[in-house]
N, C-alpha and C positions, 0 to 999 in steps of 0.2 A: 109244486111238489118239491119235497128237502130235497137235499142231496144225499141225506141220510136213505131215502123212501127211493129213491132212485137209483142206489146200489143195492139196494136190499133186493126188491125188484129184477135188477138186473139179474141178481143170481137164482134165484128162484124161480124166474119164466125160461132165463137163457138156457137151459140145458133142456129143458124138458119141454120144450117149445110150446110151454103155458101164457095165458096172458091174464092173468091175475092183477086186478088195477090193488092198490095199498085197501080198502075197504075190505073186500074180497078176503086179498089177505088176511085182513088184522081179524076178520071172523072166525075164518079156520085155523088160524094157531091157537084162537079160543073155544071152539067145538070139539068135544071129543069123537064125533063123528068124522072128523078127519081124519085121527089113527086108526078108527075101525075102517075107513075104505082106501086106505091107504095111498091118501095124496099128497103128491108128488112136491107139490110146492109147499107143502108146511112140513113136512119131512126134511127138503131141503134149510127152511127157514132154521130148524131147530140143528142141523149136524152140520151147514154150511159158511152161515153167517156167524162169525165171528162173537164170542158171547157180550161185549160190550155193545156192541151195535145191536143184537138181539133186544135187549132191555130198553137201547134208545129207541127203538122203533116201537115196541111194545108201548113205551111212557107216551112216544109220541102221538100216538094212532088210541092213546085211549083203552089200550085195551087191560082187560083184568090181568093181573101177574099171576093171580094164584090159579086162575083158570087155563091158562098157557102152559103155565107150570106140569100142571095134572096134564095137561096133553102130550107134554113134551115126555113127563113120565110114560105113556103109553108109547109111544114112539121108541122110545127107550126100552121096553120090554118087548116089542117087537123087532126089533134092530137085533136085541142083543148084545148090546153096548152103552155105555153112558153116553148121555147127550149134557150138557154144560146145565141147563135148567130144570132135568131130572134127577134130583139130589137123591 
């Protein structure tokens, strides 16, 4: 595992005493069923991690941009606040 995949992690299980391995993860920042049930560790991924590391983790783990994107928009209208990758 990076060390990229290893802070990302860290902050996304650490507070919410998830344990979301990096797969796990890279699913639900890509599901929009994420924002609809309102979990905790891709909510954090999108308002917590830093928006450069966001993208690296995203590139790294393969996952879609524009799919993450749209999720991270939904996150974003639920929040009520911009999140860095919902333009």
């Amino acid at each position: 595992m990076s060390k990229l995949t290893t802070r990302v992690l860290a902050t996304v299980n650490g507070p919410y005493g998830t344990k979301q391995s990096a797969q796990q993860l890279a699913a639900l920042i890509a599901d929009p069923s994420s924002a609809q049930a309102h979990n905790a560790a891709a909510f954090a991924f999108f308002s917590e991690i830093a928006p450069a590391v966001q993208l690296a983790f995203i590139a790294e783990m393969n996952v879609d941009e524009a799919k993450a994107k749209a999720v991270a928009r939904q996150f974003s209208d639920l929040a009520g606040y911009p999140l860095h990758l919902a333009p």
